[in-house]
N, C-alpha and C positions, 0 to 999 in steps of 0.2 A: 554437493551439487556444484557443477562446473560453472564459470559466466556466464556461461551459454543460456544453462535454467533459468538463473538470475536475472537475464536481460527478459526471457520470455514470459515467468512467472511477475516479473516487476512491469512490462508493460501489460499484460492481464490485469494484476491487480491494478495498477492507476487507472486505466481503464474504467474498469466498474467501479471504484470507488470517486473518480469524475463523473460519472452518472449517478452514483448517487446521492453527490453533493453538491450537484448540482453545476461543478465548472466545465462538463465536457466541450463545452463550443471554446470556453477560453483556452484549455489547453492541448498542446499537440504532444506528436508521440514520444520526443525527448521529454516533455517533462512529465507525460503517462509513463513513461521506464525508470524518472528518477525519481517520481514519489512512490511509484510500486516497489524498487529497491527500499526504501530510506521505509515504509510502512510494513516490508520486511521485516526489518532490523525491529522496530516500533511494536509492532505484533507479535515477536517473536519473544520482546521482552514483557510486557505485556501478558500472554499466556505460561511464562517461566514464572511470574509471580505468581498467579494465579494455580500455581501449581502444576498446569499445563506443559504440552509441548508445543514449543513455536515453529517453527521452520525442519520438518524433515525430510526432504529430499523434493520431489520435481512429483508431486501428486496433489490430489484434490483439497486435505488438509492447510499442506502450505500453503494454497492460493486462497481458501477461507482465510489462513492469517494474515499474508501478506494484504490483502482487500481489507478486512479489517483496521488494520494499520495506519493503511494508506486513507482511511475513511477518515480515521482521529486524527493525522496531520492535517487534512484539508479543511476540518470543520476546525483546527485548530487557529490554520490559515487565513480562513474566514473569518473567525471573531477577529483579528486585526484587520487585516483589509477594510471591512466595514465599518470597525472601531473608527479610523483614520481619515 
């Protein structure tokens, strides 16, 4: 998958994974593309333990893991922020 997917699948996933944890009003769409990227990577590792496959190419799978991903950093994100 070229940039290109990775820009579109990474702003997808932050996306929904900002609604459903709730940050959508705080965040915009650079940082819906970098936590969708970065929950990529997250998910993709994630489902390779699991036995699974993470990220294969520019379809519905990859954006279930990338969203997924990008869920677990933001509730990750969350427990500090609020911690603090």
């Amino acid at each position: 998958m070229g940039i290109i997917g990775w820009i579109v699948i990474g702003a997808l996933a932050g996306w929904l994974a900002s609604i459903i944890t709730g940050n959508n009003k705080r965040m915009g769409a650079g940082a819906n593309i970098l936590v969708g990227i970065i929950g990529g990577v997250i998910g993709g590792i994630i489902m390779n333990l699991l036995g699974g496959y993470g990220i294969t190419g520019f379809n519905f799978w990859s954006l279930l893991v990338a969203t997924g991903g990008a869920a677990v950093l933001l509730f990750i994100v969350n427990m500090f922020r609020h911690g603090s």
